[in-house]
Structure formats: C-alpha cells, structure tokens
Backbone as CSV, one residue per row, in Angstrom:
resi,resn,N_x,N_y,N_z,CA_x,CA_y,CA_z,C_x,C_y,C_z
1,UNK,130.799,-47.145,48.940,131.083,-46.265,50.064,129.957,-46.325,51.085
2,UNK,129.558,-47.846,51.225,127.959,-47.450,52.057,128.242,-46.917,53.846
3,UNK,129.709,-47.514,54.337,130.214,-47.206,55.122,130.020,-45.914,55.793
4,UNK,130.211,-44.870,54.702,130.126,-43.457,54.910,128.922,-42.894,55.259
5,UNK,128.148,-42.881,55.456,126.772,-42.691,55.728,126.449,-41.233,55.979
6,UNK,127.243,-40.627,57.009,126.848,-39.049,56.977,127.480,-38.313,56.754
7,UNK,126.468,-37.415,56.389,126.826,-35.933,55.436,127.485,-35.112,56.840
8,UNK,128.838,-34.214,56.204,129.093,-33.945,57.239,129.264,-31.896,56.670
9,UNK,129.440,-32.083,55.511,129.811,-30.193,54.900,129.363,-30.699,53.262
10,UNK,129.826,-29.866,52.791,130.400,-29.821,51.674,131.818,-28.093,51.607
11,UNK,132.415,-29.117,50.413,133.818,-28.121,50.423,133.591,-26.854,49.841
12,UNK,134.347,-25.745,49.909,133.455,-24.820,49.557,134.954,-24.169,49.005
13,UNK,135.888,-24.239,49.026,136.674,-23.995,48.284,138.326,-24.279,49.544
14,UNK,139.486,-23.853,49.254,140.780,-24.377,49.593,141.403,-23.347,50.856
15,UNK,142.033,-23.769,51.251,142.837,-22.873,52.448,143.720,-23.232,51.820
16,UNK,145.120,-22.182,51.788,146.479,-22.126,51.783,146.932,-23.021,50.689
17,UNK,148.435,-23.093,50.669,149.174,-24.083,49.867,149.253,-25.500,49.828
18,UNK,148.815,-26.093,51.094,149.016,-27.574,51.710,147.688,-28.255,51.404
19,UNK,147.008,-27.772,50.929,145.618,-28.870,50.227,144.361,-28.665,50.725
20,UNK,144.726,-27.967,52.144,143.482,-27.899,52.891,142.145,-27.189,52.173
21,UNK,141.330,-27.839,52.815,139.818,-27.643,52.572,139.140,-26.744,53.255
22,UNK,137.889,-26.247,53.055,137.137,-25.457,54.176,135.863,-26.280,53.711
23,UNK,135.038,-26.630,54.733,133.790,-27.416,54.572,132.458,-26.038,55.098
24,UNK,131.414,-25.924,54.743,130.145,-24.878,54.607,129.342,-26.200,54.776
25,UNK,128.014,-25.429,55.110,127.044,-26.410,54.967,126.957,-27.853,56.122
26,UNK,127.697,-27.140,57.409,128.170,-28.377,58.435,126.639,-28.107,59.070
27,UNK,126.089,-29.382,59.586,124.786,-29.951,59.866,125.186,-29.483,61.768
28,UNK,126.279,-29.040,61.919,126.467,-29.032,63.384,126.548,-29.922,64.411
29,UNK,127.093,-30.946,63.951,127.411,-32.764,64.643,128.858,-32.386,65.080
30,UNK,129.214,-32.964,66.407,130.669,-33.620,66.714,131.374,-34.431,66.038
31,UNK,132.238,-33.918,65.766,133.046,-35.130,64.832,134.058,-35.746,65.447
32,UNK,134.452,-36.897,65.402,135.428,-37.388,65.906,136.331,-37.985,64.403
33,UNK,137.156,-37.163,63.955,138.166,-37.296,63.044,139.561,-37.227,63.111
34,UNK,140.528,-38.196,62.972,141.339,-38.283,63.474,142.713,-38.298,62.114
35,UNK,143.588,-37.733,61.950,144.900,-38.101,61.380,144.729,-39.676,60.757
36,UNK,144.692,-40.309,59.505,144.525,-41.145,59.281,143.242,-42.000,59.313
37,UNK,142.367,-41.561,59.529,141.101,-41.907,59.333,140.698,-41.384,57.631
38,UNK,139.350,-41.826,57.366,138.983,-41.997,56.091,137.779,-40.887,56.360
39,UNK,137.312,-40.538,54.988,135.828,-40.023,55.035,135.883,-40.370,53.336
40,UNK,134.456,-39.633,52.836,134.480,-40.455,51.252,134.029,-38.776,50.851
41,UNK,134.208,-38.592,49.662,134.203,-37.226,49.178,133.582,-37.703,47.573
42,UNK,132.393,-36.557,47.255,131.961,-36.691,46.014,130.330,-36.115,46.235
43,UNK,129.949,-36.035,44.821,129.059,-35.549,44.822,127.691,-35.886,45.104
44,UNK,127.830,-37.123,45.811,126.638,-38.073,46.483,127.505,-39.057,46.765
45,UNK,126.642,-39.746,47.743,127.108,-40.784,48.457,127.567,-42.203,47.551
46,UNK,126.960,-42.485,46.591,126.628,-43.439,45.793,128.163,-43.103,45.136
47,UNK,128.359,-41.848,44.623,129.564,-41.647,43.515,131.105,-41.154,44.401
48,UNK,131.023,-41.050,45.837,132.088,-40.300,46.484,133.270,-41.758,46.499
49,UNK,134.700,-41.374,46.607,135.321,-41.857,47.246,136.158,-41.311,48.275
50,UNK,136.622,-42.693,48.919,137.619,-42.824,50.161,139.239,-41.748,49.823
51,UNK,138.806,-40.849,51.172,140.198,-40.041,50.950,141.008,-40.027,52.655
52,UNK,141.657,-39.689,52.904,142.914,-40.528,54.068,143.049,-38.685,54.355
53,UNK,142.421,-38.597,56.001,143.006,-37.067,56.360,144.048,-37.059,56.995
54,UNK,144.785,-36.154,56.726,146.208,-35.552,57.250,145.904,-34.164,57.965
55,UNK,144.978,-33.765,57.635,144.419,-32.508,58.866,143.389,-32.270,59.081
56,UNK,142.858,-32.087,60.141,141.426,-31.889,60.677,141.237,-30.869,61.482
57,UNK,140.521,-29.832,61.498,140.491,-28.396,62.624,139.195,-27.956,62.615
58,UNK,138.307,-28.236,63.554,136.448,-27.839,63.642,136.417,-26.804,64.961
59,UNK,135.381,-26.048,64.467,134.756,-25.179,65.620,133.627,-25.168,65.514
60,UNK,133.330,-23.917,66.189,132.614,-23.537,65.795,131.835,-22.502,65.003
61,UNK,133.175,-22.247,64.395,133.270,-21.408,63.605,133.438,-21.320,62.098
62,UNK,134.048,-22.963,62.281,135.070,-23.595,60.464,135.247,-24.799,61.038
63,UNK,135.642,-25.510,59.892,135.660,-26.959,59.658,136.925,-26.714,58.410
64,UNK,137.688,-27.547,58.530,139.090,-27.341,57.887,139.397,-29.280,57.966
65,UNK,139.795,-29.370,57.021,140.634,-30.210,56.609,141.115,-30.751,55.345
66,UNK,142.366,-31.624,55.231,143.476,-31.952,54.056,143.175,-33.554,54.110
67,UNK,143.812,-33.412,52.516,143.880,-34.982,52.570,145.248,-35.534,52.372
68,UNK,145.377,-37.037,51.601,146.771,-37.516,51.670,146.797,-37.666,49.806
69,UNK,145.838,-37.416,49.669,144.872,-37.724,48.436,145.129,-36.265,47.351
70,UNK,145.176,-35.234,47.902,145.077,-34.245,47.579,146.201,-33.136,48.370
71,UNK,147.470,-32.965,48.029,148.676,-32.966,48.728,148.397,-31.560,48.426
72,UNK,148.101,-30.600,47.800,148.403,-29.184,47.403,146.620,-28.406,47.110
73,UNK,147.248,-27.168,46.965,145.795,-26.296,46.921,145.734,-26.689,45.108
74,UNK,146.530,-26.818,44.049,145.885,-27.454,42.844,145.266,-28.891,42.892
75,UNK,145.656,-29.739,43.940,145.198,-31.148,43.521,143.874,-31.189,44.725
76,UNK,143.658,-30.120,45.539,142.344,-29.978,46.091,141.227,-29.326,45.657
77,UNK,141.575,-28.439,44.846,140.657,-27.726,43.879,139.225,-28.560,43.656
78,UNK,139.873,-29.703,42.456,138.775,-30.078,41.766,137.449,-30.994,42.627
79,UNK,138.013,-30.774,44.455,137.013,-31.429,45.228,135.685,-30.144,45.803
80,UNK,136.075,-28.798,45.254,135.111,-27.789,45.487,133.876,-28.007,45.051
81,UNK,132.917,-27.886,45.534,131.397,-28.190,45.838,130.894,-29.781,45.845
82,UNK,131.945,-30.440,46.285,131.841,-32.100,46.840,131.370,-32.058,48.242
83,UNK,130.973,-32.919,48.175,130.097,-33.334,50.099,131.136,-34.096,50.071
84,UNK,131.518,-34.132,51.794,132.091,-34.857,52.639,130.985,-35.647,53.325
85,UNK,131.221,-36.907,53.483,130.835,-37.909,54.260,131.721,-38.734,55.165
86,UNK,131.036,-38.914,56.392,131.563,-39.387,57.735,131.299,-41.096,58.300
87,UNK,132.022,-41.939,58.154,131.052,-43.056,59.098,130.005,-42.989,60.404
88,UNK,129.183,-43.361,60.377,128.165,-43.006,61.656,129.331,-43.316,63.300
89,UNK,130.050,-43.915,63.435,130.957,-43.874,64.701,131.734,-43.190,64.649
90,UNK,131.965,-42.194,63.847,132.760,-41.207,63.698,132.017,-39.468,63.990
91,UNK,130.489,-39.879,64.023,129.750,-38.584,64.122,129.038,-38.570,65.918
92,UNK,128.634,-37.752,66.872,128.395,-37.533,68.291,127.584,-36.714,67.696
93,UNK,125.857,-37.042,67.487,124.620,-36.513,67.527,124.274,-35.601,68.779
94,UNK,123.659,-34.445,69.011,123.226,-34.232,70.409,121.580,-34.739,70.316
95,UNK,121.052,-34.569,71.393,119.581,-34.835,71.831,118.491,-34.255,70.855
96,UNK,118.885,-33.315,70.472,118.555,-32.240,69.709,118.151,-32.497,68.306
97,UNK,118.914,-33.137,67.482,119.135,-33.737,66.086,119.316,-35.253,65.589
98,UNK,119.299,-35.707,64.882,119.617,-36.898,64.305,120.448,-37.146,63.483
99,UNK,121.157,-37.890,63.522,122.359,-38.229,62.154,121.278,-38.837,60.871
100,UNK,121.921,-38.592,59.720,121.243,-38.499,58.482,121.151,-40.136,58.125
101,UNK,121.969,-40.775,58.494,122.153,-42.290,58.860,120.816,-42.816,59.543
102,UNK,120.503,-42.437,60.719,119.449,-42.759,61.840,118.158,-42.476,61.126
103,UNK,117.936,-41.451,60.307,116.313,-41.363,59.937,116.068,-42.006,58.200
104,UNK,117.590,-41.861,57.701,117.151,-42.818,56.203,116.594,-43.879,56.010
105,UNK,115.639,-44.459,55.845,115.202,-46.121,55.524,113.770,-46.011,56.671
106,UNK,113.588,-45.174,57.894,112.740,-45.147,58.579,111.610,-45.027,58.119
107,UNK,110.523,-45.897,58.790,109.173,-46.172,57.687,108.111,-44.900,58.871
108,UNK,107.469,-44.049,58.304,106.796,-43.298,58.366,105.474,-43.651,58.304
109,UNK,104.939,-43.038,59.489,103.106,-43.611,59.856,102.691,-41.967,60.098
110,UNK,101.264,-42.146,60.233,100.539,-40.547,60.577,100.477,-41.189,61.789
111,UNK,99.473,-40.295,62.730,99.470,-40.312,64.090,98.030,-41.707,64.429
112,UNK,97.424,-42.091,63.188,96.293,-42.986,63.627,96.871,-44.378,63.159
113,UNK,98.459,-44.161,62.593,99.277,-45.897,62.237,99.152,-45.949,60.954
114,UNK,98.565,-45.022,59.899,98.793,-45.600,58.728,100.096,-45.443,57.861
115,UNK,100.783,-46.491,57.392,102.229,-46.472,56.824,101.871,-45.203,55.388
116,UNK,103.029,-44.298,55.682,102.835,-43.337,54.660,104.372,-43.621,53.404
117,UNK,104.950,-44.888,54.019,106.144,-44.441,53.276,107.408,-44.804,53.919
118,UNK,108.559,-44.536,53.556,109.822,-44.756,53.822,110.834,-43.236,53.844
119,UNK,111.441,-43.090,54.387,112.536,-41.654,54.642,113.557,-42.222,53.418
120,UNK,113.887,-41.562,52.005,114.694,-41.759,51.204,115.846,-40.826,51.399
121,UNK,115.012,-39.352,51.848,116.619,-38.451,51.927,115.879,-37.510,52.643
122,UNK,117.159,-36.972,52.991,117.151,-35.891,54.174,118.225,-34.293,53.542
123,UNK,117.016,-33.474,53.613,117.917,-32.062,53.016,118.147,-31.488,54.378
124,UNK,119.031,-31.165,54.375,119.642,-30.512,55.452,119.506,-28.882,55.000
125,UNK,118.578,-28.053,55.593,118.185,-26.568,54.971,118.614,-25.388,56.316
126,UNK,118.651,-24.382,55.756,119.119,-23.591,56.845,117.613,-22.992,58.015
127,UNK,116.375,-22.932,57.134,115.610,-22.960,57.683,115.262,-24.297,59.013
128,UNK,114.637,-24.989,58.313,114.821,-26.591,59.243,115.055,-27.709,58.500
129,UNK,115.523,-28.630,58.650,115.769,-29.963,57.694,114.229,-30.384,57.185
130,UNK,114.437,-31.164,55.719,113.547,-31.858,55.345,113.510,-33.393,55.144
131,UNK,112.943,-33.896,55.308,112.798,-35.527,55.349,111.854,-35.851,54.417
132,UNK,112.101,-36.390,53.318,111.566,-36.802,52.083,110.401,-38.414,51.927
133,UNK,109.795,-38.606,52.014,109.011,-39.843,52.297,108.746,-40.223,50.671
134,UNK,109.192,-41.863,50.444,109.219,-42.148,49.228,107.841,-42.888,49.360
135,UNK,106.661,-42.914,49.179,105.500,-43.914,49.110,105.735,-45.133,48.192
136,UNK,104.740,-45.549,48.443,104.453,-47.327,47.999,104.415,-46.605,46.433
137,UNK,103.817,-46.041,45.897,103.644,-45.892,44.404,104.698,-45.163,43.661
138,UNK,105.711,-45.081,44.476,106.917,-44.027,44.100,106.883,-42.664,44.137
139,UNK,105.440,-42.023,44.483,105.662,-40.774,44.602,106.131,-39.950,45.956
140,UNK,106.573,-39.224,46.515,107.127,-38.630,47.242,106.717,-37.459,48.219
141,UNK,107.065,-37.215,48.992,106.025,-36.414,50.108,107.423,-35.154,50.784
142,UNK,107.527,-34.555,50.703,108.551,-33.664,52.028,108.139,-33.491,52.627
143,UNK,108.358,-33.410,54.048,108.077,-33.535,55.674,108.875,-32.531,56.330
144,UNK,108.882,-30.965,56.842,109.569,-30.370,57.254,109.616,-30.903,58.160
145,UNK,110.756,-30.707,59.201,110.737,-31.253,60.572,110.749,-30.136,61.366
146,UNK,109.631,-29.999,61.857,109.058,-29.211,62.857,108.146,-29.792,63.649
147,UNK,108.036,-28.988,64.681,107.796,-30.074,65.785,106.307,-30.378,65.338
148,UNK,105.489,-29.194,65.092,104.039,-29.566,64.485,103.655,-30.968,63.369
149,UNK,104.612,-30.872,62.964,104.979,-32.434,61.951,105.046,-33.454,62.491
150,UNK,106.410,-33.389,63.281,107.222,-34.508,63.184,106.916,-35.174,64.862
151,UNK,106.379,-36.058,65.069,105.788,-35.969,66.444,106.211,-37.053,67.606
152,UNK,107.275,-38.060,66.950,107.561,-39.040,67.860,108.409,-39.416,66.567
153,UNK,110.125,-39.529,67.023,111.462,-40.433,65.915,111.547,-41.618,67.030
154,UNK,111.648,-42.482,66.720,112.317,-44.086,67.364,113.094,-44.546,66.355
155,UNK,114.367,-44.186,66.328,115.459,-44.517,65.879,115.608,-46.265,65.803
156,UNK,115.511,-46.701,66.859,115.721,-48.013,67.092,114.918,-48.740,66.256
157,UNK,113.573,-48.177,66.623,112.230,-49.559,65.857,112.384,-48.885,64.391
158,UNK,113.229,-47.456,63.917,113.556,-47.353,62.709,111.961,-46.657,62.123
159,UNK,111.013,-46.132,63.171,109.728,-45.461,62.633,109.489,-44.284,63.069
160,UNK,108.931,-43.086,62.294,108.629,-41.768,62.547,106.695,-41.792,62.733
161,UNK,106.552,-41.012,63.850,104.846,-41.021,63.703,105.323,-39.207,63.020
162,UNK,104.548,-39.251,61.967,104.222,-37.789,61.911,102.792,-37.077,62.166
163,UNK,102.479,-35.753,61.919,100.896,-34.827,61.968,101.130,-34.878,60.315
164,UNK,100.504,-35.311,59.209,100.538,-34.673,58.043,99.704,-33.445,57.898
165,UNK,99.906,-32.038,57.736,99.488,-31.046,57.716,98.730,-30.783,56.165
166,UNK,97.802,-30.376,55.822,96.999,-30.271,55.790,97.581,-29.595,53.898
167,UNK,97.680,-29.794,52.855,98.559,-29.690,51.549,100.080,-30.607,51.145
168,UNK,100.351,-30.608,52.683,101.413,-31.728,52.534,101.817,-32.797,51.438
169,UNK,100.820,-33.486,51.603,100.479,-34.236,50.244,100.538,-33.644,48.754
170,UNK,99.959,-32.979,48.543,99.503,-32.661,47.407,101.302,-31.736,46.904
171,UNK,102.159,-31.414,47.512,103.603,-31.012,47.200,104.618,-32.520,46.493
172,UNK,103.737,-33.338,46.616,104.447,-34.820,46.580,104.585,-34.873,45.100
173,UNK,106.031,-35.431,44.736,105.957,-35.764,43.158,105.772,-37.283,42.637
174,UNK,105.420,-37.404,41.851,105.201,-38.860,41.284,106.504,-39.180,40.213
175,UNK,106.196,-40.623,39.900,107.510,-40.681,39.168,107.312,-40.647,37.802
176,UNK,105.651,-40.241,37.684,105.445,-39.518,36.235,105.859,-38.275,36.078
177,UNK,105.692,-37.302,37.180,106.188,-36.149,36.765,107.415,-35.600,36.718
178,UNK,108.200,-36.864,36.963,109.531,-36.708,36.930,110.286,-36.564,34.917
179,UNK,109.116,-37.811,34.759,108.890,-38.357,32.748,108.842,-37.264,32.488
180,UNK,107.464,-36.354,32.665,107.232,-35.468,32.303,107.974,-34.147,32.026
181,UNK,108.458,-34.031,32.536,109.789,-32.844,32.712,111.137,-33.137,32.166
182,UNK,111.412,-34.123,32.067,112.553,-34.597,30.726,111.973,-34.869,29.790
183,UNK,110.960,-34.310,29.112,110.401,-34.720,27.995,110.950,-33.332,27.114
C-alpha cells in the first residue's frame, strides 16, 4: 500500500445502516475524494488495505465516509479504530502544514549542518505534531514542531534544519531500550 502515504483520520466508529464511517483524528488537509476512488484502511500503513468509496462528506465539522468493501453498519464495524490513508494527489496541504508524506524520509541537520538523522514518523498530536528522528545508531530523538525547533522544512531537497533544545536528546530511545522492556 506504499501508494497511500497519508494519514488522513482514523474511524471512530459507524453512521447509520449503509456502512458509513465517521473519521476523528483528521490532521485538517483538503481532501480531494471522489466516488470510486481508493484509500487503504488498517492499522498502519504497512498492514492497511485498498477499500473503493461509495461516499464521501467532509467539513469542517466531520468527515464521513462508506465503502464498497463494507456495504452495512455490521460489515463496517470491524474497521473501528483503523487509520485511513490517502494518496499524496489526493491530499491539498495549506502553507501552514505539511503532508505526512513530505516530511517522512527527510534527513535532519541542527542549525550549524550537522546530520542528526532521518524523519521515520510523524505523530500527529492535538497539542502540536511530532516528528520522530531515527539516528545513525538507531536511537531516536522527538522533535516537537514548534517554531522554536523546527526552523527551516525544504520539502524538495527533502531536509529539515532544526534548534535542538536543550534535553531534547536525552528523551531519545535506543534500540536497546526497546530489548530492555520486552524482557
């Protein structure tokens, strides 16, 4: 499903008899979704599949839609607390934000050029989003995005300059302490 790239809700439980969905958790992007178009549904990107909409209704208030996949409120059920994912030409970013597509894989420098890393994932929080930096040794960094942080995105050249603030680091997990905790 690499197609699918952005996160667009997750389902949060069913409208009515006809299958429909209600999506929570919308990142606040334009969607351009159409009757017969695709999105991929599941509990990560890696494990979702391709489902075929038959209804689509966004505001700004709700996000609603059915599939072809899921004809009734029993055969939509079992997609409750699944993320929806969008193809990136299917999502209208404003100036404001970034599609979750645009900052994944972006290699991360501090403000004097030194490479801190790569953008693995992006939490989308109600406070402000977080941007996750995977380092060379596998351990991991979160990066709120605030402006004090985050200080120049170039989407294009695919690099973030950040401010690393000052504990930043030291919140970072390694991929020992990951061992450690399933032990």
């Amino acid at each position: 499903m690499s197609e699918f790239v952005e996160y667009i809700g997750v389902i949060a439980r069913t409208h009515g008899m006809n299958g429909a969905v209600v999506l929570v958790d919308t990142p606040g992007v334009r969607l351009h979704l159409t009757v017969g178009s695709n999105v991929a549904v599941g509990f990560s990107r890696e494990f979702a599949h391709a489902m075929t909409i038959t209804m689509f209704e966004a505001s700004s208030q709700f996000t609603r839609m059915a599939f072809l996949e899921a004809p009734s409120a029993e055969t939509a059920s079992p997609l409750i607390d699944q993320a929806v994912y969008a193809r990136a030409s299917d999502v209208a970013v404003s100036d404001e934000r970034y599609s979750v597509g645009d900052i994944e894989g972006c290699q991360v420098v501090n403000e004097v050029g030194n490479v801190l890393g790569t953008i693995s994932e992006v939490w989308l929080l109600p406070a402000n989003d977080v941007w996750v930096i995977e380092c060379a040794d596998g351990s991991t960094i979160p990066i709120p995005v605030i402006e004090s942080v985050v200080k120049n995105v170039d989407v294009v050249g695919k690099t973030i300059t950040i401010h690393l603030l000052e504990g930043l680091d030291t919140l970072s997990s390694s991929p020992d302490d990951v061992e450690e905790d399933s032990e």
